[in-house]
C-alpha positions as CSV (number, residue, x, y, z in Angstrom):
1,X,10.1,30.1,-37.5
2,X,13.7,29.6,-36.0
3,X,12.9,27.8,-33.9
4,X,11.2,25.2,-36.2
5,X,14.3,25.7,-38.8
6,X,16.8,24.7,-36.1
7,X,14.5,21.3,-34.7
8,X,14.4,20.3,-38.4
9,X,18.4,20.9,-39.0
10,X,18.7,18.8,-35.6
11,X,16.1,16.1,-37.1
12,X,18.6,15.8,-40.0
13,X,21.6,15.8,-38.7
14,X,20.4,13.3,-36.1
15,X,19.2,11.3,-38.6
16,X,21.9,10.8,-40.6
17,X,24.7,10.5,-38.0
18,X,22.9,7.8,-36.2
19,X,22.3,5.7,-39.7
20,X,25.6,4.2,-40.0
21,X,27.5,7.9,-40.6
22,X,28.5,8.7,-37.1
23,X,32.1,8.0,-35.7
24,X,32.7,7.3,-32.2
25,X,34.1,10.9,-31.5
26,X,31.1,12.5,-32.8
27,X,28.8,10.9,-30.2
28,X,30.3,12.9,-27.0
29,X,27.9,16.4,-28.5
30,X,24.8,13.1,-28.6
31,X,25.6,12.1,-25.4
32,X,26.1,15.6,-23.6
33,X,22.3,16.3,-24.9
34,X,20.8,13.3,-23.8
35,X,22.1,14.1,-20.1
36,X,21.3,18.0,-20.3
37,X,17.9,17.0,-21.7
38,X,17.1,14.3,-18.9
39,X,18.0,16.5,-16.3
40,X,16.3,19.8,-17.6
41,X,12.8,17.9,-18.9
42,X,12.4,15.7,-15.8
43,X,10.1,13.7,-17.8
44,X,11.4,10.3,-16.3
45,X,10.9,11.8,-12.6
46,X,7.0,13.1,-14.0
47,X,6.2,9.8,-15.2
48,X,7.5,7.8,-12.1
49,X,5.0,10.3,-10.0
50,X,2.1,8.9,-12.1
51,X,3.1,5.3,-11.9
52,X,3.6,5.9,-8.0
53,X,-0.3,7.2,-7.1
54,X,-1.3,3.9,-8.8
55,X,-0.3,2.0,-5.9
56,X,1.9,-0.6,-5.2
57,X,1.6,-3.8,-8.0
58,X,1.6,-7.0,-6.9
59,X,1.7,-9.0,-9.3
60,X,-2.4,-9.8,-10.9
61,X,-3.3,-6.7,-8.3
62,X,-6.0,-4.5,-9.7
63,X,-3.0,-2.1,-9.7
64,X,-1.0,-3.9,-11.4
65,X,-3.8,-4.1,-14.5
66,X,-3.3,-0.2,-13.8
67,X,0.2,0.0,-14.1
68,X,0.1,-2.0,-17.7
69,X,-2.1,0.5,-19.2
70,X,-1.0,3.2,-18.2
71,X,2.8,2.4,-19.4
72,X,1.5,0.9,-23.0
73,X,-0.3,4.3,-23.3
74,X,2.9,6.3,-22.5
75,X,4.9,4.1,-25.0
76,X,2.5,5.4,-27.5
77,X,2.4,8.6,-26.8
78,X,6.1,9.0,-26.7
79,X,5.8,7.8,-30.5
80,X,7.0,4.1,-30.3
81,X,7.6,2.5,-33.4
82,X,5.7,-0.7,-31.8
83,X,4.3,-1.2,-28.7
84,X,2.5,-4.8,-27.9
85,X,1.4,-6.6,-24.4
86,X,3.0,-9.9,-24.2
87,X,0.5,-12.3,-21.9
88,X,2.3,-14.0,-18.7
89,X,0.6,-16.7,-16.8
90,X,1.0,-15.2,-13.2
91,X,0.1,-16.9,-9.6
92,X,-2.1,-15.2,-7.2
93,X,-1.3,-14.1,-3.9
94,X,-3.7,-11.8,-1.8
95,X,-1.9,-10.7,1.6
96,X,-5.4,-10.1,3.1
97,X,-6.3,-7.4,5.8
98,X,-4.9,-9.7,9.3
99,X,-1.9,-9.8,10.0
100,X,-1.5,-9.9,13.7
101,X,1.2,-11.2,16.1
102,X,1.7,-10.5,20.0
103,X,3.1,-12.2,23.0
104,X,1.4,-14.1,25.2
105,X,1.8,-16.8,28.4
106,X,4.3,-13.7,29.4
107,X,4.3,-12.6,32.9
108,X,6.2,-9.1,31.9
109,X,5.3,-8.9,28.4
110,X,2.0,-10.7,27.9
111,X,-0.1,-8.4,25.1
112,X,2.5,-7.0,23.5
113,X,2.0,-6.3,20.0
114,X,5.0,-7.2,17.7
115,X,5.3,-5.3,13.6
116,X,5.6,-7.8,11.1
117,X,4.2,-8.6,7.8
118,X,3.5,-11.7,5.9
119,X,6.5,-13.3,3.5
120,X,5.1,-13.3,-0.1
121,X,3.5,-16.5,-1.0
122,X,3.2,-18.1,2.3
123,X,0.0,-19.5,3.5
124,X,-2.4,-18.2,6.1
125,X,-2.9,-19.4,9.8
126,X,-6.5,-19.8,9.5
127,X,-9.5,-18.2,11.8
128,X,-7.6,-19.2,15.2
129,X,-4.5,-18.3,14.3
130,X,-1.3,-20.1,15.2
131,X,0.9,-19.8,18.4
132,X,4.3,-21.4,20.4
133,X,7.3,-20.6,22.4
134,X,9.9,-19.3,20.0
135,X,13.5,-21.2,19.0
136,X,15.5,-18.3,18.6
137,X,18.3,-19.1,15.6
138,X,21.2,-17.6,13.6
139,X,21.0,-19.9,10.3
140,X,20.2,-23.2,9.4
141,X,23.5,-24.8,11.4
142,X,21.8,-23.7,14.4
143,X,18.1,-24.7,13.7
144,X,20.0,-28.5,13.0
145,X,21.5,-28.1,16.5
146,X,18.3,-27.3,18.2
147,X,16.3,-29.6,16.1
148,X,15.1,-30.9,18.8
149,X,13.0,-28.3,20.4
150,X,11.1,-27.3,17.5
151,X,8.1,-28.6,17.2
152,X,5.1,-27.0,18.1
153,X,7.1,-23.5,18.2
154,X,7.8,-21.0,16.1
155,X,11.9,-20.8,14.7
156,X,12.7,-17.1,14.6
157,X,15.8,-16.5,12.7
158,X,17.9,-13.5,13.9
159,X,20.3,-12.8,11.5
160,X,20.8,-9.1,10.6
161,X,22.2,-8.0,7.4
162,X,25.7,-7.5,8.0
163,X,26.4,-3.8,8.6
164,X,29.8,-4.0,8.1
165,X,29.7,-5.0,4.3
166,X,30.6,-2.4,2.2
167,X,28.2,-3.6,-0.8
168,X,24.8,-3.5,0.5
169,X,23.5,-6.2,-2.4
170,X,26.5,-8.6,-1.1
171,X,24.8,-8.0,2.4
172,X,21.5,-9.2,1.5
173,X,22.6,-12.2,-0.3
174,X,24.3,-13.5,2.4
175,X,21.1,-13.3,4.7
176,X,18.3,-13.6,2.0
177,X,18.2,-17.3,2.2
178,X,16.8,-17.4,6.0
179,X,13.7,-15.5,4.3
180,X,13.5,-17.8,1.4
181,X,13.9,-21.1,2.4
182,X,13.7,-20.6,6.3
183,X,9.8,-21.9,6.3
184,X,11.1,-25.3,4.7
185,X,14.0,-25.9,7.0
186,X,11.6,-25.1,9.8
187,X,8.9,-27.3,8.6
188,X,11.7,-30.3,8.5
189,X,11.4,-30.3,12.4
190,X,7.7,-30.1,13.2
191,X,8.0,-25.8,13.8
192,X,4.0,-23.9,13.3
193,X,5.6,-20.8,11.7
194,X,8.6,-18.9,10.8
195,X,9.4,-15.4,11.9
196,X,12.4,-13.7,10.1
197,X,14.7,-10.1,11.3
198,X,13.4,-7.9,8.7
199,X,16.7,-7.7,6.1
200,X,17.5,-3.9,5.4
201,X,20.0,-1.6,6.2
202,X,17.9,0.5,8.2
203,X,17.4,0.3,11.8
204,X,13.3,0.8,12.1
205,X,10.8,-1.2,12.8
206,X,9.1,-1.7,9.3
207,X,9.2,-5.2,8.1
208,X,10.6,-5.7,4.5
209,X,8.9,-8.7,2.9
210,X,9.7,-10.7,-0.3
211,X,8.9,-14.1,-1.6
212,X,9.4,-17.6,0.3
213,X,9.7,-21.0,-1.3
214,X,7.5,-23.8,-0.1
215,X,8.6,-27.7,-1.0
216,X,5.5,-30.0,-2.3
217,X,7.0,-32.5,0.2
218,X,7.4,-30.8,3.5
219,X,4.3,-29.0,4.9
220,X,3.5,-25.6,4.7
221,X,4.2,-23.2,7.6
222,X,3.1,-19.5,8.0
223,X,6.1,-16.8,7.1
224,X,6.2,-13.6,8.7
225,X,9.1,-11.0,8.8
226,X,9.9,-8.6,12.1
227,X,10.5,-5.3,11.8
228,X,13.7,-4.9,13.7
229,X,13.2,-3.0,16.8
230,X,10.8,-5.5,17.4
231,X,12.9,-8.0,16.7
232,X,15.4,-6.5,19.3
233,X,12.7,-6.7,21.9
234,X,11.8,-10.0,21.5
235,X,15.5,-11.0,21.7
236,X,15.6,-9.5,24.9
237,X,12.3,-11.0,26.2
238,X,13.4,-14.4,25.8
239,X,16.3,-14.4,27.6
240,X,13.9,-12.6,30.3
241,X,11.3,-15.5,29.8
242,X,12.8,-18.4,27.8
243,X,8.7,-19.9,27.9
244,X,6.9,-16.8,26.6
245,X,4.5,-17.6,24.0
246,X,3.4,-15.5,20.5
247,X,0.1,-15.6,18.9
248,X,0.5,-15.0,15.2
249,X,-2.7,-14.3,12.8
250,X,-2.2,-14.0,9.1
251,X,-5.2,-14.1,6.7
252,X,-2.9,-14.1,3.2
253,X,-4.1,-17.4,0.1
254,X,-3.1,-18.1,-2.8
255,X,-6.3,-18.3,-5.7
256,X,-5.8,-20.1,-8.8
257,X,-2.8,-19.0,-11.7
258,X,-4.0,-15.9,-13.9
259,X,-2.8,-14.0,-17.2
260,X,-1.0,-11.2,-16.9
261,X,1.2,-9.3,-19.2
262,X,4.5,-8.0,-20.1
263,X,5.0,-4.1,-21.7
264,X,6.8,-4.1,-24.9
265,X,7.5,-1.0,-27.1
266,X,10.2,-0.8,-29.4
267,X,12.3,2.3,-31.8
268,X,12.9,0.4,-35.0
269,X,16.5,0.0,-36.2
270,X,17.2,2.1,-39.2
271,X,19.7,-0.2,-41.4
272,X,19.8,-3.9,-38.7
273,X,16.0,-4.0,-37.5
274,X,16.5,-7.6,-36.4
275,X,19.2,-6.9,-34.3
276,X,18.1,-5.9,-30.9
277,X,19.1,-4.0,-27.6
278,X,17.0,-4.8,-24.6
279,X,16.5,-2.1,-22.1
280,X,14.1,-3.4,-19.3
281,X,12.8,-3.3,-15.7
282,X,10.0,-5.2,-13.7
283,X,7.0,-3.5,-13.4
284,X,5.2,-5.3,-10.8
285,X,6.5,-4.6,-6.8
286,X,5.8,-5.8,-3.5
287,X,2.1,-4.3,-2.1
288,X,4.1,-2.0,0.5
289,X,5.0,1.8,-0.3
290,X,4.6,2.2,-4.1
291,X,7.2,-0.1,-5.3
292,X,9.2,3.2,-6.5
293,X,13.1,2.0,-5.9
294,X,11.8,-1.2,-6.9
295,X,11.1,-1.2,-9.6
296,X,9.4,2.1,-10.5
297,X,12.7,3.7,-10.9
298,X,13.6,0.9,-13.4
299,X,10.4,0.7,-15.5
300,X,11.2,4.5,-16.0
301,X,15.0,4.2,-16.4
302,X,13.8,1.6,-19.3
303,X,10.7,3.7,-21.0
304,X,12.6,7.1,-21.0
305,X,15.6,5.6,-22.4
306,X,13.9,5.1,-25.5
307,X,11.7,8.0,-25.2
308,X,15.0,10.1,-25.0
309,X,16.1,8.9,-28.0
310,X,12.6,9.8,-29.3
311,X,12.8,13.3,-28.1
312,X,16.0,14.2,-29.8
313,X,14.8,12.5,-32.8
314,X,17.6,10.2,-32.9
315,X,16.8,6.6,-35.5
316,X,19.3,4.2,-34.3
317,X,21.1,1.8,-36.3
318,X,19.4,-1.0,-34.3
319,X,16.4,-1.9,-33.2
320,X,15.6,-1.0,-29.1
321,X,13.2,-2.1,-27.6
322,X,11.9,-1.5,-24.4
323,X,10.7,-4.3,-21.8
324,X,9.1,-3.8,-18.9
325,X,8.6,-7.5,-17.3
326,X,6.1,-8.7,-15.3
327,X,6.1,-10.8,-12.2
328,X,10.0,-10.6,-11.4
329,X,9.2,-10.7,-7.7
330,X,7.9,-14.2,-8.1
331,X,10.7,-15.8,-9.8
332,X,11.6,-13.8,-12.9
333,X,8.1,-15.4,-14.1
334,X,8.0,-12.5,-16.9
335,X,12.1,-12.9,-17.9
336,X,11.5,-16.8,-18.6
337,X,7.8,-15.9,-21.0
338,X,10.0,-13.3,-22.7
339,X,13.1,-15.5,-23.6
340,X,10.6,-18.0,-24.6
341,X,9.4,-15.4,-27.4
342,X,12.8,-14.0,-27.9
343,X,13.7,-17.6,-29.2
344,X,10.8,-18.2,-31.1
345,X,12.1,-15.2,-33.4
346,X,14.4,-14.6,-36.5
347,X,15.8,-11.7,-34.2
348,X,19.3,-11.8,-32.5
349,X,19.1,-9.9,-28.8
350,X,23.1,-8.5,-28.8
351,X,22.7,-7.0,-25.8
352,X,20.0,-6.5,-22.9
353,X,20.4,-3.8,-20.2
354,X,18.1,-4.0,-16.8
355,X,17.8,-1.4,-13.7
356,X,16.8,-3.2,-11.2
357,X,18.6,-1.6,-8.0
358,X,17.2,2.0,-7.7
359,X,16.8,5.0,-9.0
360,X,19.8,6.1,-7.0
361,X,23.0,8.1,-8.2
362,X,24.5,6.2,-11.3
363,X,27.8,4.4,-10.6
364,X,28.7,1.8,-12.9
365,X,27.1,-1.5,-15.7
366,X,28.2,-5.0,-14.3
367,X,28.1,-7.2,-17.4
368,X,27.6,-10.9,-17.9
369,X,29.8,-11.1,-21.1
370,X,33.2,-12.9,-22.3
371,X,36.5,-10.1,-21.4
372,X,36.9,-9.3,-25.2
373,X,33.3,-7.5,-25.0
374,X,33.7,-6.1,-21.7
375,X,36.9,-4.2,-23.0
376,X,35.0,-2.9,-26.0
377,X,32.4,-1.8,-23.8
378,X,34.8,0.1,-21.3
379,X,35.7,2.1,-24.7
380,X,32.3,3.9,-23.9
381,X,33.5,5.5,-20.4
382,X,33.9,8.6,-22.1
383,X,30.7,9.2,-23.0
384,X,29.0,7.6,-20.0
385,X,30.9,9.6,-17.2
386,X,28.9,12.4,-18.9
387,X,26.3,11.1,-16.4
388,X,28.0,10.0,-13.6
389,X,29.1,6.1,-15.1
390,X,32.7,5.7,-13.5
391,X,33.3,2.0,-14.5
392,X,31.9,-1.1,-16.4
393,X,33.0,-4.5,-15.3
394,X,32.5,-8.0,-15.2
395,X,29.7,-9.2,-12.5
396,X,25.5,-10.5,-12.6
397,X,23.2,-8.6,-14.5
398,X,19.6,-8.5,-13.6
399,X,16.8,-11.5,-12.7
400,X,14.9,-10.8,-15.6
401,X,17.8,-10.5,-18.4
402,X,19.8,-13.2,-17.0
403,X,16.8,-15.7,-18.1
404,X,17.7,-14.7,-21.9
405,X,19.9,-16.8,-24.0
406,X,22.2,-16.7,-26.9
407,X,23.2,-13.1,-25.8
408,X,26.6,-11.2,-26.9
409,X,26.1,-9.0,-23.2
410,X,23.7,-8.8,-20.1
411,X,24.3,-5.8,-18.3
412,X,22.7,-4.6,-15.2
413,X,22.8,-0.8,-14.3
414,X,24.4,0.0,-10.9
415,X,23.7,2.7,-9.3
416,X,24.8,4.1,-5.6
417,X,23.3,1.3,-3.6
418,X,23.8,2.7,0.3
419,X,20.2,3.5,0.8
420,X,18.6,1.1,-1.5
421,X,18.3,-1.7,1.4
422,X,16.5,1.2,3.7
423,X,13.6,1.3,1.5
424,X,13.6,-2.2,-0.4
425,X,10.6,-4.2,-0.2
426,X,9.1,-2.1,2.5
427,X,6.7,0.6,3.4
428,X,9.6,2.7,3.0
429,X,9.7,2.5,-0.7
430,X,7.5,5.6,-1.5
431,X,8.2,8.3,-4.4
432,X,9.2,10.9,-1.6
433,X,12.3,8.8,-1.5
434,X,13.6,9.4,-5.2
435,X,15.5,12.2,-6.0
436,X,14.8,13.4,-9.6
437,X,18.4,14.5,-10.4
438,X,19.7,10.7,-9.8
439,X,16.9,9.3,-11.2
440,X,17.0,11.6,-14.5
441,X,20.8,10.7,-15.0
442,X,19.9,6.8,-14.7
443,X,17.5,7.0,-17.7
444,X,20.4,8.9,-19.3
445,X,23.1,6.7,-18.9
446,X,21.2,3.6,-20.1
447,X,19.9,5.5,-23.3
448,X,23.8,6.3,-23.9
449,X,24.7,3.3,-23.5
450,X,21.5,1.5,-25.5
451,X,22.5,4.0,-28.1
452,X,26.2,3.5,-28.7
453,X,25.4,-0.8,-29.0
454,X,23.0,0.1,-31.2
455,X,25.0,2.0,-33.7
456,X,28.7,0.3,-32.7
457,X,27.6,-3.4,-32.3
458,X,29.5,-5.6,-30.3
């Protein structure tokens, strides 16, 4: 009887501070129990264990169908206000059960086999496979310079991610575009495939894949990525035997487009329901691991944000809504079908929040906005340093967010990011690999965060 006295004093009180009656100072006791009741429930860290024994979701998988349900069932059992599947016109890509590459021609080395994976979206070798000596390269200058001896061979491009960086996303981008558009600069110059050093800040031999770009005008080459030991090996063999050959077998297709769907639930805004704050992640991944860092720890981030609020029985001023895109991993595919709705509406989006970096410990929000509403926004330290937010700054925001328009503030949640390139797009990314007391403070901070827009504005 207590028990049920002190909920309902808490429903009340909650209630009426967060309709329009709460100032700023009174938040810090909100905030402190959203943190203590993330990290004692675990709910977040539960729910990400489910979505991981689906299986990985590439996108218009079996798994992925999976992966929809079971989040629009969660949204309603965690009491959303509305919860709604918004259909997305996806492509299909099937990586297929071959995917084969070793040396031969090789006095020293011939049958060696090499660990690689197929890029997302590139086409298949056929039956008989494909083979050539290799053009080893550093970046495009250096394909240009050795133009000449690429056709009929495969162009392996050997840049690492630079280990030296500091930022581990700044890393990537700098060596990300060999992977994307290294099978069109290739193709320019007569080359049968593309191999790429697997991009990750690990030194193992698991290949991390992600998507490739083909042009309708140039010919389309097979993609693979090396896993890097490998990739040191085959370094060394060439300059043992400049003339060895590699056999390479991929049986990956494309099938015709398909309809998938994005997972919308929403908390209704008490006093301003047409004014909206977007929390979101994508919910499809690569088919290696689970997709758990990417983006399972962001599709949970996004639902227990709101689910949070639900437990504590907050009613925000504003409407949140939850958004859980699909098909992010093939061009933000999910972000453009959602701005399209979000203009077709009488609703104004004031702010949209992704996690799309891991489920890693909490660090800062780097915000697409104009100064005036990032100082307003750095007001809120206080409150967010209750789970671990040291700093909010000017910077991108997130794939899928950064498709909206007419929006005050895109903000992308940044956690730790030091280990995220060991597991990202890889075989590597499994739920073992999460730790539930970052995770749980990730799905705090954003519902802090979601919380004070809502009731504050911007």
């Amino acid at each position: 009887m207590k028990t049920s006295k002190l909920s309902l004093l808490i429903c009340i009180y909650s209630f009426s501070i967060l309709c329009g009656q709460t100032s700023i100072d009174e938040f810090l006791n909100l905030s402190k129990q959203l943190v203590r009741r993330s990290l004692e429930d675990r709910k977040g860290y539960y729910w990400l264990k489910e979505l991981c024994e689906i299986g990985p979701r590439l996108v218009a998988s079996s798994n992925s169908y999976n992966a929809i349900e079971w989040a629009r069932k969660k949204m309603i059992e965690s009491g959303f206000d509305s919860v709604w599947l918004q259909p997305v016109r996806v492509p299909v890509w099937i990586r297929g059960d071959r995917e084969e590459c070793q040396i031969i021609k090789s006095k020293e080395y011939s049958g060696k086999k090499l660990n690689i994976t197929a890029l997302g979206g590139s086409i298949g070798t056929g039956d008989n496979g494909v083979s050539g000596r290799v053009v080893v390269v550093h970046d495009f200058m250096e394909l240009y310079t050795k133009r000449d001896k690429v056709k009929g061979n495969f162009v392996f491009f050997n840049r690492s991610l630079d280990f030296g960086e500091v930022e581990t996303f700044s890393a990537y981008g700098k060596a990300v575009d060999q992977r994307i558009y290294g099978a069109i600069e290739a193709a320019k110059y007569g080359a049968v495939g593309v191999i790429v050093r697997s991009i990750t800040t690990k030194h193992d031999n698991t290949p991390h894949t992600g998507i490739l770009r083909y042009n309708d005008s140039i010919p389309r080459i097979p993609a693979v990525v090396i896993g890097n030991l490998d990739a040191d090996f085959l370094v060394n063999a060439i300059k043992v035997e400049p003339n060895l050959e590699l056999y390479i077998k991929l049986s990956c297709k494309s099938l015709d487009d398909t309809i998938s769907y994005n997972v919308i639930g929403e908390i209704r805004g008490c006093e301003l329901p047409n004014e909206v704050v977007l929390v979101g992640g994508h919910i499809d991944s690569w088919d290696k691991g689970c997709g758990a860092h990417d983006n399972g720890t962001g599709v949970i981030h996004s639902m227990e944000a709101l689910d949070l609020i639900k437990r504590l029985n907050f009613n925000p001023k504003r409407t949140i809504r939850c958004v859980l895109f699909m098909g992010e991993e093939f061009n933000s595919i999910g972000g453009i079908e959602y701005n399209n709705y979000a203009q077709s509406t009488e609703q104004i989006h004031i702010a949209a929040i992704e996690s799309d970096r891991g489920g890693f410990t909490p660090r800062g929000f780097s915000v697409e906005a104009d100064s005036n509403i990032i100082l307003d926004l750095q007001k809120f330290l206080p409150y967010l340093s209750l789970a671990k937010i040291d700093w909010i700054r000017k910077g991108g925001s997130g794939a899928d967010i950064s498709r909206l328009k007419n929006v005050k503030a895109k903000i992308g949640f940044v956690p730790d990011n030091q280990r995220y390139m060991d597991v990202h797009h890889s075989d590597n990314d499994i739920f073992e690999e999460v730790h539930p007391r970052e995770l749980q403070l990730g799905s705090a901070a954003i519902a802090i965060l979601a919380l004070l827009i809502s009731q504050f504005g911007l």
